[in-house]
N, C-alpha and C positions, 0 to 999 in steps of 0.2 A: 504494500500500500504506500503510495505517493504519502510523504508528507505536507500538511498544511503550510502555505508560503503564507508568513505575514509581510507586512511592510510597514516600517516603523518611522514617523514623520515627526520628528524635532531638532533641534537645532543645538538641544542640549549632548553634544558627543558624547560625556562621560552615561548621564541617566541611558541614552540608545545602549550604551554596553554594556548596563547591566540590566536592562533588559534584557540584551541577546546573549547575557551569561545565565536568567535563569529560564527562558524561553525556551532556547538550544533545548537544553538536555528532556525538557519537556515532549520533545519531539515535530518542534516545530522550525522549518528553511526560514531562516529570517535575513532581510534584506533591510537597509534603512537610506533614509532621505534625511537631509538636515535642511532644506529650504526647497520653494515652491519649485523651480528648473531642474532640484533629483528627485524630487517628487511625480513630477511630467516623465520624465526620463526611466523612470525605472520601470515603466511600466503597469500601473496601480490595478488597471481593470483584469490582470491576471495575475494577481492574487489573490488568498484565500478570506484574508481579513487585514483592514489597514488601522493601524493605532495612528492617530493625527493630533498633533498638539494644537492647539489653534492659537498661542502664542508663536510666529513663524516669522523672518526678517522680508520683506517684502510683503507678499500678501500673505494675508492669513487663514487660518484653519478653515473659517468658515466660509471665506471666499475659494478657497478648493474644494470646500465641500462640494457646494451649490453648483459650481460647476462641473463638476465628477458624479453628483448624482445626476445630470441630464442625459450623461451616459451609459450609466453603471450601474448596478445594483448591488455589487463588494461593499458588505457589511463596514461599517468603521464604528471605531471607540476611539469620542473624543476624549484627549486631555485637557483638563478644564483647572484653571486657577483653585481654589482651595476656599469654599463656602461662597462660589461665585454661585449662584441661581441664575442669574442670567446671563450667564454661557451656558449651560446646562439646558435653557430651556430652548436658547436661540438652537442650540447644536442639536434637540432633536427635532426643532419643526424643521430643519432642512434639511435633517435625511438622517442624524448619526442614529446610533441604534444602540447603544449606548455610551454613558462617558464614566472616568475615573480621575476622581479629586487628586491634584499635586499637593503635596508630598504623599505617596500609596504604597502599599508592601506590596513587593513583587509577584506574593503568592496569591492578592487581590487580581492583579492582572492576569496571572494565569488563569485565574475561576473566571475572571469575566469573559477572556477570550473563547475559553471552550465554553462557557455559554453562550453566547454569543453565534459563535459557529455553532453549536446544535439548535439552535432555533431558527436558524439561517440557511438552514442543511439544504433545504428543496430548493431555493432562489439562486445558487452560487453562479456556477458556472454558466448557466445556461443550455447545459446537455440536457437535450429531451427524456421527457421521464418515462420510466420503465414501464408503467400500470398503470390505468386509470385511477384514480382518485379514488375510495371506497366511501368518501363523506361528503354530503352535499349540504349544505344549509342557506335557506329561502326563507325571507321574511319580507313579507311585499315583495318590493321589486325591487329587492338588494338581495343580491346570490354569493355565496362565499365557499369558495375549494379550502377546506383547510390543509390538506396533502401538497397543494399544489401554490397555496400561498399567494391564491389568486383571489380579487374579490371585485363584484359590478354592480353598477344601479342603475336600473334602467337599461339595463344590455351595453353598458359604458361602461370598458375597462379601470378602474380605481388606480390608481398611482400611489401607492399607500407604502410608508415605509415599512418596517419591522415593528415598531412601537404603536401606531396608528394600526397595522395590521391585528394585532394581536388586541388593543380596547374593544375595535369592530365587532373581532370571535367575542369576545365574552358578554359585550351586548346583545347581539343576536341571541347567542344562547340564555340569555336573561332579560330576554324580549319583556316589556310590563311590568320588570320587578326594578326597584332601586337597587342601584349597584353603589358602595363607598367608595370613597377614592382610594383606602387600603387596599380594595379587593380590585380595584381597576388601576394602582399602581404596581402589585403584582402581576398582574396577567401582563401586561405592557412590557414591563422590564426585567421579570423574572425576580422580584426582590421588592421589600418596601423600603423608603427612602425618609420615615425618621421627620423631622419637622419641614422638609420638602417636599412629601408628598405632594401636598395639594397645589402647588405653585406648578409643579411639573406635569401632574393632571391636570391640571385647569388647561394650562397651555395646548398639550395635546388634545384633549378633547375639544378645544376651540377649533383647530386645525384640522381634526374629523369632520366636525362640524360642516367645515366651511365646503371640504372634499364632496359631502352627502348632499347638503344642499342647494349647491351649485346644479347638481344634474335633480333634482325632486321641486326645492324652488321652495319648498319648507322644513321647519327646523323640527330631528325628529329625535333627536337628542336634547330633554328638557332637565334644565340645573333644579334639583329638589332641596332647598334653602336648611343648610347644617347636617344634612342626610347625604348628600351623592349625583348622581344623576340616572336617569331612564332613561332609556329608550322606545318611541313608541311608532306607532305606527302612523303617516301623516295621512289624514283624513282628506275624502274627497281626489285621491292620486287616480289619476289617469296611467294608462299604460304609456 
């Protein structure tokens, strides 16, 4: 088995090497960037998962993002300043899939990266997949592959990152009930996040939001005031 290629993007040379002193042995081909032109250069869209610091000399993390995710779907984990909330929440409305506070143990980064790539499994590469999907889930006129990591409204492909994909699934599946932002901070990011939750839900579900009703034209996702939010189904929708 091929091992997983990361690609590690900061400027900081010593922190990149030990990352790839404890990466390495983990069993993963590590490659790093220290500014935007080795970043370009290396390659990005053929790798497995990119670590991106969004502190970068020229442009920055999140202006590589936004333009990397127009072409890409290579998961990334920003690195984010240290009780910054807004990198955190800029870095998942534009694509990241998750991030990890500076200063971090190394052994944080290991969990998050192979979480990361396991929830990322189906979308990598873009080699066609083996079997049909065995799950289908429909509510109204929003359809969701969860095998496949695909989701539509309205017969409209969804553009939905990792984080935004994963609130969708647990909505759906909790069509009419309120859902907290504990329980929709976990499904999103694999973990809850302590007195940031709601800062970093909120945001996200804003950004769901905006994706669903853009193509329905009403809001189907309603804020239930110190409970959470529902999802319901928009009244009067046409096909």
């Amino acid at each position: 088995m091929t091992q997983p290629r990361l690609l590690l993007v900061d400027d900081d040379e010593d922190l990149v090497e030990m990352m790839r002193e404890y990466l390495g042995p983990e069993g993963f081909q590590v490659d790093a960037a220290h500014n935007a032109q080795m970043f370009l250069a290396a390659d990005p869209a053929r790798a497995d998962l990119i670590v991106l610091d969004v502190m970068l000399p020229g442009r920055s993390g999140f202006d590589l993002l936004r333009d990397f995710r127009k072409g890409s779907n290579v998961p990334v984990i920003m690195l984010t300043a240290k009780d910054s909330d807004v990198d955190r929440v800029v870095g998942l409305e534009i694509g990241a899939d998750d991030y990890v506070s500076k200063p971090f143990n190394p052994r944080e980064l290991v969990a998050r990266v192979r979480a990361v790539l396991r929830r990322t499994a189906s979308r990598g590469s873009g080699d066609p997949v083996a079997a049909p999907p065995a799950e289908r889930l429909t509510v109204g006129d929003v359809e969701l592959l969860p095998a496949a990591r695909q989701a539509w409204c309205r017969g409209r492909l969804l553009d939905l990152t990792t984080a935004e994909f994963n609130l969708l699934e647990m909505f759906l599946r909790k069509v009419g009930q309120v859902v907290g932002r504990d329980a929709l901070s976990q499904a999103a990011f694999g973990r809850q996040t302590g007195h940031m939750v709601d800062r970093n839900v909120d945001g996200l579900v804003s950004k769901l939001r905006r994706k669903l009703d853009a193509e329905a034209g009403a809001e189907r996702i309603k804020t239930v005031r110190n409970a959470g939010y529902i999802y319901v189904l928009p009244t009067g929708g046409g096909a």
